[in-house]
SERO-4910 file (N, C-alpha, C, O; in steps of 0.05 Angstrom, whole numbers):
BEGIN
 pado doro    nc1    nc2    nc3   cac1   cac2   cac3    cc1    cc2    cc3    oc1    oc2    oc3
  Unk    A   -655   -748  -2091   -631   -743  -2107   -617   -769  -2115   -596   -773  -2127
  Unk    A   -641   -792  -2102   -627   -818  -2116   -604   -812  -2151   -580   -813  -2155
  Unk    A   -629   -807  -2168   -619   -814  -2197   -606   -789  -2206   -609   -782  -2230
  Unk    A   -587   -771  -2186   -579   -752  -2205   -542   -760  -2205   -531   -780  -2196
  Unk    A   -534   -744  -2215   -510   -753  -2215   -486   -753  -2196   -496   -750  -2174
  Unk    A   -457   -754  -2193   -451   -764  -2173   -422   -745  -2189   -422   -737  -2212
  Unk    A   -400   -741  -2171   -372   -732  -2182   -372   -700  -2171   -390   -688  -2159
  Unk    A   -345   -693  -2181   -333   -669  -2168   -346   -646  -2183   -355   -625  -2173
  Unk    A   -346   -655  -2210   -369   -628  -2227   -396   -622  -2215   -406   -601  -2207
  Unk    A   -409   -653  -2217   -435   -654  -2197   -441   -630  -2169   -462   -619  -2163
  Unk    A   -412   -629  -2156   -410   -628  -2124   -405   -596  -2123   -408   -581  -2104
  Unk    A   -393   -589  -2156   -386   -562  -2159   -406   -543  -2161   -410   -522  -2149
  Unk    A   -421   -558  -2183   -453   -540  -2192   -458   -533  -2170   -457   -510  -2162
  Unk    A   -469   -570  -2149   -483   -554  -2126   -473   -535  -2104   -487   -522  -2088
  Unk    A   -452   -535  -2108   -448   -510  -2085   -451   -483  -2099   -462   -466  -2085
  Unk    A   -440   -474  -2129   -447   -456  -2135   -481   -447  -2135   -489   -424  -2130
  Unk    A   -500   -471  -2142   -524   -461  -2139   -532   -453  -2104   -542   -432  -2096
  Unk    A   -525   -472  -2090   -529   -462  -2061   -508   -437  -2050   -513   -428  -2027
  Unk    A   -489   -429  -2063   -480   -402  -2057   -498   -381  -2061   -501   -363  -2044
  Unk    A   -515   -383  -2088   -519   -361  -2100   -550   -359  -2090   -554   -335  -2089
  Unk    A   -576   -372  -2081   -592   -384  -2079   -606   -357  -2053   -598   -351  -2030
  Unk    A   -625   -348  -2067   -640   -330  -2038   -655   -355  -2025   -674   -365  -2038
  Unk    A   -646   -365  -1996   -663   -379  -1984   -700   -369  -1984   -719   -385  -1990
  Unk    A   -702   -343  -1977   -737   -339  -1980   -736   -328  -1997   -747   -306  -1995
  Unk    A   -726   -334  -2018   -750   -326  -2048   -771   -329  -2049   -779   -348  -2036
  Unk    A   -787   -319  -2059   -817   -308  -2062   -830   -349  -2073   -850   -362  -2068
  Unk    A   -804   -355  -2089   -811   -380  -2104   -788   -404  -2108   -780   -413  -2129
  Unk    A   -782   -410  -2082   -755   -415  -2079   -749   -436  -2107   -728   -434  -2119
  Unk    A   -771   -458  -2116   -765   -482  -2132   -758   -459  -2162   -740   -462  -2179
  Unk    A   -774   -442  -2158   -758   -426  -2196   -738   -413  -2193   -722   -406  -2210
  Unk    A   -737   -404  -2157   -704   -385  -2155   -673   -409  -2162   -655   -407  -2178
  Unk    A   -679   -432  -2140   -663   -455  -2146   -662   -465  -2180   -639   -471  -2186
  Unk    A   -682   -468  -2204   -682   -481  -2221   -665   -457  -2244   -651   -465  -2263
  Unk    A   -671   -420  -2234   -652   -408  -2255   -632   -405  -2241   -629   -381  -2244
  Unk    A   -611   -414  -2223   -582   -422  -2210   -572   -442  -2220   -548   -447  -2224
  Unk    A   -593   -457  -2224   -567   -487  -2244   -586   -487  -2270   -593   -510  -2274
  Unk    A   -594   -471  -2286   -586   -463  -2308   -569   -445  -2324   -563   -443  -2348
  Unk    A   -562   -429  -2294   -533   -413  -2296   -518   -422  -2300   -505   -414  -2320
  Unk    A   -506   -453  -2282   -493   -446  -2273   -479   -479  -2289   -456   -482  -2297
  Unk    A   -501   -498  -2287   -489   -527  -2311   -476   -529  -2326   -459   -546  -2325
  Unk    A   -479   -510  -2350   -453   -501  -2373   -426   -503  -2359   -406   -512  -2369
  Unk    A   -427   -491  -2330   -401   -481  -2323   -382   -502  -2318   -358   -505  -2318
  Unk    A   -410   -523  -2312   -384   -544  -2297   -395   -564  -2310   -396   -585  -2297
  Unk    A   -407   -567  -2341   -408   -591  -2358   -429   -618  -2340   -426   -642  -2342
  Unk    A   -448   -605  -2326   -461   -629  -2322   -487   -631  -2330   -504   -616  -2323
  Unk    A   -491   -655  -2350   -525   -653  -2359   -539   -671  -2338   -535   -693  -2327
  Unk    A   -563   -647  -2336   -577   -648  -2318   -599   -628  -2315   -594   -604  -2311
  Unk    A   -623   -639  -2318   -640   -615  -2323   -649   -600  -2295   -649   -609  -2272
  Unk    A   -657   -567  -2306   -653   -550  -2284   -673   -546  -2270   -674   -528  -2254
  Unk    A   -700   -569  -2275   -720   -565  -2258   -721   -595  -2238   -740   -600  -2224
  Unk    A   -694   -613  -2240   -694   -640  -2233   -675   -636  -2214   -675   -651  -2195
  Unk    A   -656   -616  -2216   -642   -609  -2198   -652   -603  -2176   -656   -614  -2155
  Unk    A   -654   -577  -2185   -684   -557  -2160   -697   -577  -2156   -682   -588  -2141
  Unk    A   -717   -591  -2157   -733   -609  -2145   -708   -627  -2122   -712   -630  -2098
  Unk    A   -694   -634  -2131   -677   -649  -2112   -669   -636  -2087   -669   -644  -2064
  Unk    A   -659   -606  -2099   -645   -586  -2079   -662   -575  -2058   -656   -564  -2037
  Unk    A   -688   -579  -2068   -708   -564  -2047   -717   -577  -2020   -721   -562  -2001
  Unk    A   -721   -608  -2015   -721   -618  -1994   -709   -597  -1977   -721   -581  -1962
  Unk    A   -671   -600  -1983   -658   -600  -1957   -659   -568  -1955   -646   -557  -1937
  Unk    A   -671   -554  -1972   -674   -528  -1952   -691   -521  -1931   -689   -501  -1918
  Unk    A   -711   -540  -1928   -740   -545  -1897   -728   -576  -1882   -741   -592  -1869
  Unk    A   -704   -577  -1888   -698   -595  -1869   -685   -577  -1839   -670   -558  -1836
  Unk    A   -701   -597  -1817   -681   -580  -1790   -658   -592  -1790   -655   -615  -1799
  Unk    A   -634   -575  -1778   -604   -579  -1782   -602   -597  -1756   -587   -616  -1760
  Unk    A   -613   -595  -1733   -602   -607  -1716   -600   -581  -1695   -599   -557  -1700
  Unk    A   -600   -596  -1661   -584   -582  -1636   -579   -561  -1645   -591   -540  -1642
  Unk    A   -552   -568  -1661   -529   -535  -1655   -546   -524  -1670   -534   -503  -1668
  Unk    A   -562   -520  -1683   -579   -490  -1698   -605   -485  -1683   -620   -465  -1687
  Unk    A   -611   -507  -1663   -630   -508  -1653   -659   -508  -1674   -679   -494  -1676
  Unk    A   -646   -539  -1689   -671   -545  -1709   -675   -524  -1733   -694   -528  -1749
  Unk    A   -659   -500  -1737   -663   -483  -1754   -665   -490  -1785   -657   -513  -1788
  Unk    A   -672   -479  -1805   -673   -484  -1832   -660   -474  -1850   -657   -451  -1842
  Unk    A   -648   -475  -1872   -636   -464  -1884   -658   -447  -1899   -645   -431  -1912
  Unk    A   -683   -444  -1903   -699   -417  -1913   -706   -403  -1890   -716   -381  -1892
  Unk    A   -699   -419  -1854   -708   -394  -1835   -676   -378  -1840   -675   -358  -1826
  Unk    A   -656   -380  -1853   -637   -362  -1840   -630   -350  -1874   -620   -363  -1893
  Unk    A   -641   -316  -1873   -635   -302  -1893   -600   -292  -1904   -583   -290  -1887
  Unk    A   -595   -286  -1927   -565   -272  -1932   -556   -262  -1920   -532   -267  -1916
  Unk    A   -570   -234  -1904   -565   -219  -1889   -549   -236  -1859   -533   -224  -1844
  Unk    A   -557   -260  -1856   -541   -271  -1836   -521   -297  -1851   -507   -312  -1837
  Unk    A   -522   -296  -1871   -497   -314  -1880   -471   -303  -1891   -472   -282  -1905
  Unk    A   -453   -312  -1888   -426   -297  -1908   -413   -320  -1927   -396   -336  -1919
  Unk    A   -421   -320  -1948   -414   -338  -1967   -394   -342  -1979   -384   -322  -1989
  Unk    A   -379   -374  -1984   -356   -372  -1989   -331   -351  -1982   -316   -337  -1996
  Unk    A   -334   -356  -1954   -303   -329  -1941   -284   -344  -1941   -283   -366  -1929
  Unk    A   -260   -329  -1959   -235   -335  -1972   -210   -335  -1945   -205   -318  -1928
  Unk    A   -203   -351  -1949   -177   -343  -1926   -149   -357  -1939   -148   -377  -1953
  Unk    A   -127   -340  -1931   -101   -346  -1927    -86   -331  -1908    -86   -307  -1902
  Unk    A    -66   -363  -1896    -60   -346  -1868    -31   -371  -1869    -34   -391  -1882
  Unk    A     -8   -368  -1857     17   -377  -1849     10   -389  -1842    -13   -387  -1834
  Unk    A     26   -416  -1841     26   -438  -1829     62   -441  -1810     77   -454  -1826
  Unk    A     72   -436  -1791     94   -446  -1773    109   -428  -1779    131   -435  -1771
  Unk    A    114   -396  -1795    132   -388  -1798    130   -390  -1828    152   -393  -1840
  Unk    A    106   -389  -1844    102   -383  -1871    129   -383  -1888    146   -401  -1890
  Unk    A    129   -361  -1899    157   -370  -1920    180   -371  -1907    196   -383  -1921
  Unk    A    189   -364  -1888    210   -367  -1872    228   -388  -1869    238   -391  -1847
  Unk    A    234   -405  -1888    241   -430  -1886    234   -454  -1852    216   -464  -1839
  Unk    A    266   -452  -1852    273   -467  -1827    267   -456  -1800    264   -471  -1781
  Unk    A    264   -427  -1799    273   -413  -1786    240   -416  -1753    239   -406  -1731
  Unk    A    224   -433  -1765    196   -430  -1742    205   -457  -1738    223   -471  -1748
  Unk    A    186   -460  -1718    186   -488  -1701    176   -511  -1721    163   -505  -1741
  Unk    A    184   -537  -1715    180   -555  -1742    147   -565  -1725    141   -571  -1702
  Unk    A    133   -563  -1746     93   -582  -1734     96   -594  -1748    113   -593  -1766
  Unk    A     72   -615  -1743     69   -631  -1758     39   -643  -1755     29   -641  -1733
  Unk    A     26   -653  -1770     -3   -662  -1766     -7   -683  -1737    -28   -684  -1724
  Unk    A     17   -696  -1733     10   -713  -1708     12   -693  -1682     10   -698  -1658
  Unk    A     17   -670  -1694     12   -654  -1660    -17   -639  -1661    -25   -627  -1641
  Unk    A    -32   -642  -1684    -65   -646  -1690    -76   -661  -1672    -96   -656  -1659
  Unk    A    -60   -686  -1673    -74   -701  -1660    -71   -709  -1626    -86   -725  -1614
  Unk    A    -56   -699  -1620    -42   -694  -1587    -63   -667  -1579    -74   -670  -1557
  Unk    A    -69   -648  -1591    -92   -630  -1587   -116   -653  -1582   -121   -662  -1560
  Unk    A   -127   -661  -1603   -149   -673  -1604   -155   -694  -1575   -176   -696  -1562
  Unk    A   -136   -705  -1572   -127   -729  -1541   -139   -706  -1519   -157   -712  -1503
  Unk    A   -128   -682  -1521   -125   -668  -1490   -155   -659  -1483   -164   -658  -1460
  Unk    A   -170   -651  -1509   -198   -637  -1505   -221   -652  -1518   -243   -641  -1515
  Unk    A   -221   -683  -1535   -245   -687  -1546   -254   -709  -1519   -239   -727  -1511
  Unk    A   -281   -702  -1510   -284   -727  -1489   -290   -753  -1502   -295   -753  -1527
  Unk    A   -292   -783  -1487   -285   -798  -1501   -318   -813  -1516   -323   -835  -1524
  Unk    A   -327   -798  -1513   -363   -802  -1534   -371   -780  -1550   -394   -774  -1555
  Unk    A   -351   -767  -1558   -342   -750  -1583   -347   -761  -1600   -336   -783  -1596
  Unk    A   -361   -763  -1625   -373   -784  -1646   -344   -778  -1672   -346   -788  -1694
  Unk    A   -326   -767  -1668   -299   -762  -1681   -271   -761  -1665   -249   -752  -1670
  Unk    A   -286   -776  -1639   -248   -778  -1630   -222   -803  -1630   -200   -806  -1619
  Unk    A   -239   -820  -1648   -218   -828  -1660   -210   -820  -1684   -198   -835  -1700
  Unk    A   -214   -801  -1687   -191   -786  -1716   -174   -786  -1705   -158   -804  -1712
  Unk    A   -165   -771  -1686   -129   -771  -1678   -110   -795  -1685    -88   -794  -1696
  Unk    A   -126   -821  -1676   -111   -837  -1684    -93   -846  -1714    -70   -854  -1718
  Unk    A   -122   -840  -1739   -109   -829  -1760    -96   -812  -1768    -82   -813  -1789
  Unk    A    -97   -789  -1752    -83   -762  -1759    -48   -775  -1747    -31   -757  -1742
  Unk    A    -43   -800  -1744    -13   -804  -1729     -5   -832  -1741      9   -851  -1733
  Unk    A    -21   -828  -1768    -11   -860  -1781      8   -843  -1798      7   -819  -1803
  Unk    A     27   -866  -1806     55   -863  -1817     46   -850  -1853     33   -859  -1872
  Unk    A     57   -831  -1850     63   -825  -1888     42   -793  -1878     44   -772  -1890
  Unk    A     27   -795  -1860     11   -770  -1851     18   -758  -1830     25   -735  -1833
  Unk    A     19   -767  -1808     22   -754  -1780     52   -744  -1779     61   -730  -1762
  Unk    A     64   -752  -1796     93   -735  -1808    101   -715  -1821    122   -702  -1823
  Unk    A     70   -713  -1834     69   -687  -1855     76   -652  -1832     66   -642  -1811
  Unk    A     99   -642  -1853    110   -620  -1833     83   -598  -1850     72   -601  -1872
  Unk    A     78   -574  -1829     57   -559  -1838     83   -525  -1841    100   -512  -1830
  Unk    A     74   -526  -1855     95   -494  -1873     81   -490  -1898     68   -504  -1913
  Unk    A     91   -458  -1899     89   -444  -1918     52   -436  -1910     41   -434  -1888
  Unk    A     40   -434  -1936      8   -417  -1928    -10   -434  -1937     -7   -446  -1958
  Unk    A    -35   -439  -1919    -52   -447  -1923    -75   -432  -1936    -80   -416  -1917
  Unk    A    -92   -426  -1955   -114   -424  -1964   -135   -441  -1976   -128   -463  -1986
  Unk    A   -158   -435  -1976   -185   -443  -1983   -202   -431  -1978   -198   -406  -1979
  Unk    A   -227   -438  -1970   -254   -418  -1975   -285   -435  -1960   -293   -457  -1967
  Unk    A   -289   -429  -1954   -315   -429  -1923   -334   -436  -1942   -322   -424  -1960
  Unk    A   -354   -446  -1954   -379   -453  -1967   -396   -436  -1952   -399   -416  -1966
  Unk    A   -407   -433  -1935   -418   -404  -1921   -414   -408  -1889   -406   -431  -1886
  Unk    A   -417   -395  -1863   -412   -389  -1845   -444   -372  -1848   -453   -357  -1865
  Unk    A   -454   -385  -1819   -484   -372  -1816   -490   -363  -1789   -487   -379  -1771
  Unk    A   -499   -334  -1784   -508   -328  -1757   -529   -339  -1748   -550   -339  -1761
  Unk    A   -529   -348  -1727   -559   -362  -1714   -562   -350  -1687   -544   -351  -1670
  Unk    A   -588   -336  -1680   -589   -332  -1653   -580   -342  -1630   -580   -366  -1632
  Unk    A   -570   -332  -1597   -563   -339  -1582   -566   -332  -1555   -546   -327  -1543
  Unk    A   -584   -331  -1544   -592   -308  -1521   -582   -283  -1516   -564   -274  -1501
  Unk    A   -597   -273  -1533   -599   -246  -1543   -578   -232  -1550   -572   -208  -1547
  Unk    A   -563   -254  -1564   -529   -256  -1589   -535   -268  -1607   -558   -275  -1608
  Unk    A   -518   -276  -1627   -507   -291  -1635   -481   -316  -1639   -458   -315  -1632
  Unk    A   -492   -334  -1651   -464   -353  -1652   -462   -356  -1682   -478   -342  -1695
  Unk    A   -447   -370  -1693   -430   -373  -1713   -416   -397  -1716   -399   -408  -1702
  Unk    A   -431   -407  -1745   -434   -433  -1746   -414   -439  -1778   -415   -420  -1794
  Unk    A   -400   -463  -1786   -384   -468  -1803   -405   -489  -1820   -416   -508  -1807
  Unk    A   -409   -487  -1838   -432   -498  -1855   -414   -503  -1889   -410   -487  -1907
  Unk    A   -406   -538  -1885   -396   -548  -1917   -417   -563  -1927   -434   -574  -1914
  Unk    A   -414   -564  -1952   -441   -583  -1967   -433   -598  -1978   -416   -591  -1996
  Unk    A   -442   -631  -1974   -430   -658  -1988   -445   -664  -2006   -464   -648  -2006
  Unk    A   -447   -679  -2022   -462   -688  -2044   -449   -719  -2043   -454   -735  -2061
  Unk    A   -434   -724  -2024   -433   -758  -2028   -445   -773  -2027   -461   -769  -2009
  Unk    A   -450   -798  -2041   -463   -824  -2042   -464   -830  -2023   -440   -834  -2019
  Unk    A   -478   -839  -1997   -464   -866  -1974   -482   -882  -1987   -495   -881  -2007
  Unk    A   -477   -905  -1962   -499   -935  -1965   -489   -949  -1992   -479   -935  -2009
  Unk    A   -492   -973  -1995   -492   -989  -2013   -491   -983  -2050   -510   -971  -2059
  Unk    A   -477   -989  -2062   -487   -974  -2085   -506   -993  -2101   -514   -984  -2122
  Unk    A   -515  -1021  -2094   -535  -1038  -2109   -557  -1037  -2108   -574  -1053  -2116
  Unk    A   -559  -1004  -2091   -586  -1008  -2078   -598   -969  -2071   -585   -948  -2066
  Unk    A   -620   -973  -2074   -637   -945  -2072   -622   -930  -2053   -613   -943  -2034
  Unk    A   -618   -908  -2052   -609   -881  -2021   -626   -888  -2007   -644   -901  -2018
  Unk    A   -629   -883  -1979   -647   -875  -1962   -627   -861  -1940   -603   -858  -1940
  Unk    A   -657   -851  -1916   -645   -831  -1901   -632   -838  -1882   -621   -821  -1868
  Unk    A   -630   -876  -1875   -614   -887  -1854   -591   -880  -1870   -577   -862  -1861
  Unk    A   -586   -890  -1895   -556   -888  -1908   -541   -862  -1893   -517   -863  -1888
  Unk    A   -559   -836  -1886   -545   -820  -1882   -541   -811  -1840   -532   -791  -1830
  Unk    A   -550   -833  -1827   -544   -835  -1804   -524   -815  -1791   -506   -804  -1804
  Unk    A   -527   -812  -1761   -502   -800  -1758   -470   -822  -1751   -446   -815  -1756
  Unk    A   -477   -840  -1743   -459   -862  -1747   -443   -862  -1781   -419   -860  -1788
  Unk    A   -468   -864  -1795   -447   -867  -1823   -445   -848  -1832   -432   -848  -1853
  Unk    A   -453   -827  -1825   -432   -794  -1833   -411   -794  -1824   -390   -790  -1836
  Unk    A   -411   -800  -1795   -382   -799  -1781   -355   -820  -1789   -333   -818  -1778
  Unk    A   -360   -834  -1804   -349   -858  -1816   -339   -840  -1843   -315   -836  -1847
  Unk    A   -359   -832  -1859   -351   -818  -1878   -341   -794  -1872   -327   -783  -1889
  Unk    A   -344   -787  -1859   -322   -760  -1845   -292   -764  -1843   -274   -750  -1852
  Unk    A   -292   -785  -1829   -261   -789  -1822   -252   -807  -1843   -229   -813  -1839
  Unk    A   -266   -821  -1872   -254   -833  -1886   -238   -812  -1902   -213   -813  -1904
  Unk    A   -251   -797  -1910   -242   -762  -1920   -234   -747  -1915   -235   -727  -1929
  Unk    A   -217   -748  -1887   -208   -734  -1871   -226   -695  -1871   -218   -671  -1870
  Unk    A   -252   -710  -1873   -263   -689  -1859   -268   -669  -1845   -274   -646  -1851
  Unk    A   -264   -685  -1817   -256   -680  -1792   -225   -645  -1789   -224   -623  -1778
  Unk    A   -207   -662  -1807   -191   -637  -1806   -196   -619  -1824   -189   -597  -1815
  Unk    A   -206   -619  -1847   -215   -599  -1862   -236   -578  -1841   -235   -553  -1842
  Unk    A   -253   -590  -1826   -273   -578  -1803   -264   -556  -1777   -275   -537  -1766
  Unk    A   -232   -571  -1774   -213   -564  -1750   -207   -536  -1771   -212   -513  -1762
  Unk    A   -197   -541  -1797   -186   -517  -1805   -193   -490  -1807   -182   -468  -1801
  Unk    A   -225   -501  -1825   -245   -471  -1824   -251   -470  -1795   -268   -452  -1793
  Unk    A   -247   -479  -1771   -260   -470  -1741   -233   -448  -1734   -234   -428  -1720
  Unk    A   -216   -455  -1744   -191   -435  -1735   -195   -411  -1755   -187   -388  -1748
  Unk    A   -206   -414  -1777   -204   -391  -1796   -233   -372  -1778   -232   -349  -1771
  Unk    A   -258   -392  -1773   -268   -373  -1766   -268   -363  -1736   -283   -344  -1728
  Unk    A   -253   -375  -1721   -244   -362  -1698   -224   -339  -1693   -223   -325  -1673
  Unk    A   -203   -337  -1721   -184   -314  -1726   -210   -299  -1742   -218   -286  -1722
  Unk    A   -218   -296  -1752   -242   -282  -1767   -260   -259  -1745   -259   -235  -1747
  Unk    A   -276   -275  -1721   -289   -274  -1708   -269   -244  -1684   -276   -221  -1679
  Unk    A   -247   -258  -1677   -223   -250  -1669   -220   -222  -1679   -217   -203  -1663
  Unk    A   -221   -220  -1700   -218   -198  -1718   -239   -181  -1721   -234   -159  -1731
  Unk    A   -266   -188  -1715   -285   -165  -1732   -306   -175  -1704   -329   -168  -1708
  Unk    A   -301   -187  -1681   -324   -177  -1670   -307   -166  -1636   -292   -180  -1621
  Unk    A   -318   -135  -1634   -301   -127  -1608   -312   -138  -1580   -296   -131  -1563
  Unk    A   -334   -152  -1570   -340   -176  -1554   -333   -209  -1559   -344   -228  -1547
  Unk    A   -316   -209  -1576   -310   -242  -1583   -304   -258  -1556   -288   -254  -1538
  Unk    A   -322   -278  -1561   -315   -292  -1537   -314   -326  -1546   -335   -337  -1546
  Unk    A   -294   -339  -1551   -298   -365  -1568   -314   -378  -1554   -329   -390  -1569
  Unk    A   -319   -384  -1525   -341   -403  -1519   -364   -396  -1530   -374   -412  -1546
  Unk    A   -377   -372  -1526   -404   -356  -1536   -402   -360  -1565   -418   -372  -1578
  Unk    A   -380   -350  -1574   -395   -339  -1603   -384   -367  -1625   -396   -368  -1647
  Unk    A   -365   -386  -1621   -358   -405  -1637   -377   -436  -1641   -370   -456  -1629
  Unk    A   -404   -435  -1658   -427   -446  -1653   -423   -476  -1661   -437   -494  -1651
  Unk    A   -401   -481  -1681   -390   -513  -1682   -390   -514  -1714   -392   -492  -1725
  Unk    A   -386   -536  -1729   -396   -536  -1750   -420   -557  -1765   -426   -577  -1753
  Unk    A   -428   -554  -1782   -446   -560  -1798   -448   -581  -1820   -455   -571  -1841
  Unk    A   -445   -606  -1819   -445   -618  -1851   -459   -633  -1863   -462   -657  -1858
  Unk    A   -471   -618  -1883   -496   -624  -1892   -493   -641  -1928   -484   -633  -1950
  Unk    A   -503   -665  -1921   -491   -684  -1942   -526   -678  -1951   -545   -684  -1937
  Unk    A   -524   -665  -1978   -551   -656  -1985   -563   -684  -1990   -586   -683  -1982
  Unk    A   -558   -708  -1999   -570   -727  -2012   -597   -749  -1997   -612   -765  -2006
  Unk    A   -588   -735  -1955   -585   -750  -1941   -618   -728  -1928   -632   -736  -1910
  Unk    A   -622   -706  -1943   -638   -682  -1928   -660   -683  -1946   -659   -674  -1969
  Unk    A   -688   -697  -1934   -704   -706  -1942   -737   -695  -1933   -759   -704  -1936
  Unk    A   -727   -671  -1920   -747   -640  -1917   -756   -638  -1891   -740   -638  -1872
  Unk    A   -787   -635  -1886   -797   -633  -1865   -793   -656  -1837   -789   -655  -1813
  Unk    A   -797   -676  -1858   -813   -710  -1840   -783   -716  -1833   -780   -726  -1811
  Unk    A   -756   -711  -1849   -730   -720  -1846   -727   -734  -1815   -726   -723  -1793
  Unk    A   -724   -763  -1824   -719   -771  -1796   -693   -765  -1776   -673   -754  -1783
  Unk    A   -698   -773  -1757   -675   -771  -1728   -655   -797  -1718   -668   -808  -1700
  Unk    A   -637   -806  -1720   -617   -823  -1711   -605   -818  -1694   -585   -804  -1697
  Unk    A   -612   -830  -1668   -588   -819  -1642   -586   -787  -1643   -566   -774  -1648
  Unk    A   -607   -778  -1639   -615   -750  -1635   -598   -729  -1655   -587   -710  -1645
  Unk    A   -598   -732  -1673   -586   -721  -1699   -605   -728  -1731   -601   -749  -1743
  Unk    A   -619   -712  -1739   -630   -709  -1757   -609   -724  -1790   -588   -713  -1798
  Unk    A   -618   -742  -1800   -606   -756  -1830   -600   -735  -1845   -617   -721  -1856
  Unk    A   -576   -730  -1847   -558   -719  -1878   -548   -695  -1860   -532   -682  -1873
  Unk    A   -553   -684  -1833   -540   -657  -1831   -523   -665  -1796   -530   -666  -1772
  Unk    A   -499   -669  -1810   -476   -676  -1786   -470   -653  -1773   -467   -632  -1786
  Unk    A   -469   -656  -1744   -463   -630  -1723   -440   -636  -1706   -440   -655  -1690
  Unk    A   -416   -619  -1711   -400   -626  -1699   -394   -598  -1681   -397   -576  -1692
  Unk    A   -386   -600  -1646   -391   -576  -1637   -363   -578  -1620   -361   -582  -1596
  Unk    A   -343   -572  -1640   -310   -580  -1614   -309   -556  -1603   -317   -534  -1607
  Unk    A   -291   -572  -1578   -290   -552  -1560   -275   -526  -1562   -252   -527  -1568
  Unk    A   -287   -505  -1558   -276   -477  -1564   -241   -465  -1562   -224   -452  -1575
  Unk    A   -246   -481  -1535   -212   -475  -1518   -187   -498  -1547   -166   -491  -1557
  Unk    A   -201   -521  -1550   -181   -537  -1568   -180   -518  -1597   -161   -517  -1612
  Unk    A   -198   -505  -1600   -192   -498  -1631   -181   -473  -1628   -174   -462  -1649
  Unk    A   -175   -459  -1602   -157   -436  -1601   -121   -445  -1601   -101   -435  -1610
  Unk    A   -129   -475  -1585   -106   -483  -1585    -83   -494  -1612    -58   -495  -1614
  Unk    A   -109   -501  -1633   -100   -506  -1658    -96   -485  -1673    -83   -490  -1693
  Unk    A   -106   -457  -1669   -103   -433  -1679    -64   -440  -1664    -42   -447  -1674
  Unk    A    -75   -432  -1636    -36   -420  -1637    -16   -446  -1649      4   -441  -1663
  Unk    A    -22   -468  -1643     -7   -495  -1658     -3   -480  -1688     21   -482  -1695
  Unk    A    -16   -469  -1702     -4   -466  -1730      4   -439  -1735     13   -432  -1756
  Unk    A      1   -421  -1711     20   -392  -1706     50   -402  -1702     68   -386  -1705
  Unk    A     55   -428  -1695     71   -441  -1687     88   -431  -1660    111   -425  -1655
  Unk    A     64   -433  -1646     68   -438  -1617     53   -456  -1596     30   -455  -1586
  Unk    A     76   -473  -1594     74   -495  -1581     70   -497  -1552     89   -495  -1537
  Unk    A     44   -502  -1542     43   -501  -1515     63   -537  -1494     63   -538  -1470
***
């Protein structure tokens, strides 16, 4: 995916093609190539639809890593994904003005202190999450957005439930060819927290922990909350895709701890332990 293009339209296509996309199609490179001929018009990017698909197809026989236990995105059918799930939910006392407890993003990061151990490959985000002009930011009124898919993966003789976003960012150098070090887990995690990643990750883990909460009558967040997923397609380079510090290039695994992300659930019920 060296020579294709780069930007927010770019980043748009591809998620609409990987929303829409039957992982085991009979023919997955012509199922992928009529999805972004759908779908290019929509979001103005030229780019032809068999150069795409050729790009897009690596990272569907790439293994994810650990938390899927090496799984693929063509081993795991629709029937176990839920794509793009929409959420809106209060934040401290939603429209209520004054009237809830005042939060604020630096108490994000007072969570993160109590439960990330300290070889967490993201625990110094907190520290950013408490720099000045941010860690001030009060949280009110409603939060929404939308999950890129959430995927069931087996679990002794369960399931878990995994948070899965898709990057299309550049890393590594720009004077110079991609490769699959560029996409290390070191320099994902770098680009994670330049983007404040990291909390965008915290947010859908609370959405799908109130979710989970909601629709499964054995919910158990240690069991069933499987971590999340982030898969910087540019970086997923198929079968051979190499390994860095026991993490496969282009697909970041982040697996926080269950009990912290209940805690950040009630933190934005706005109740403060």
């Amino acid at each position: 995916m060296d020579e294709l293009p780069a930007g927010a339209a770019f980043g748009s296509l591809v998620h609409g093609v990987l929303e829409l996309t039957d992982p085991q199609a009979p023919d997955l490179a012509v199922e992928i190539a009529g999805h972004v001929a759908d779908q290019r018009d929509q979001w103005g990017v030229d780019v032809a639809a068999d150069v795409l698909a050729e790009g897009l197809l690596p990272m569907q026989f790439t293994p994810m890593g650990p938390i899927v236990d090496d799984l693929r995105l063509v081993d795991i059918g629709r029937r176990d994904r839920l794509c793009e799930l929409d959420f809106e939910f209060p934040m401290a006392g939603g429209d209520r003005g004054n009237e809830g407890p005042t939060i604020r993003l630096a108490d994000f990061a007072d969570v993160l202190d109590r439960h990330l151990p300290s070889d967490d490959p993201l625990v110094t985000y907190a520290a950013q999450l408490r720099q000045p002009g941010l860690g001030d930011q009060v949280l009110r009124g409603y939060l929404s957005g939308s999950i890129d898919v959430v995927l069931r993966v087996p679990d002794a003789g369960g399931h878990r439930y995994v948070v899965v976003d898709y990057k299309t960012n550049r890393l590594g150098e720009r004077d110079r060819p991609l490769t699959a070090w560029d996409y290390r887990r070191a320099a994902m995690a770098e680009a994670m927290m330049h983007s404040h990643y990291p909390l965008q990750a915290l947010l859908y883990s609370v959405v799908l922990h109130r979710f989970l909460r909601w629709r499964l009558p054995d919910y158990e967040p240690e069991r069933h909350l499987g971590g999340v997923l982030y898969l910087f397609v540019r970086g997923m380079c198929g079968p051979e895709t190499p390994s860095y510090d026991g993490d496969v290039a282009g697909a970041f695994s982040w697996r926080p701890p269950a009990a912290m992300i209940e805690e950040l659930s009630d933190l934005l019920d706005g109740r403060v332990r």
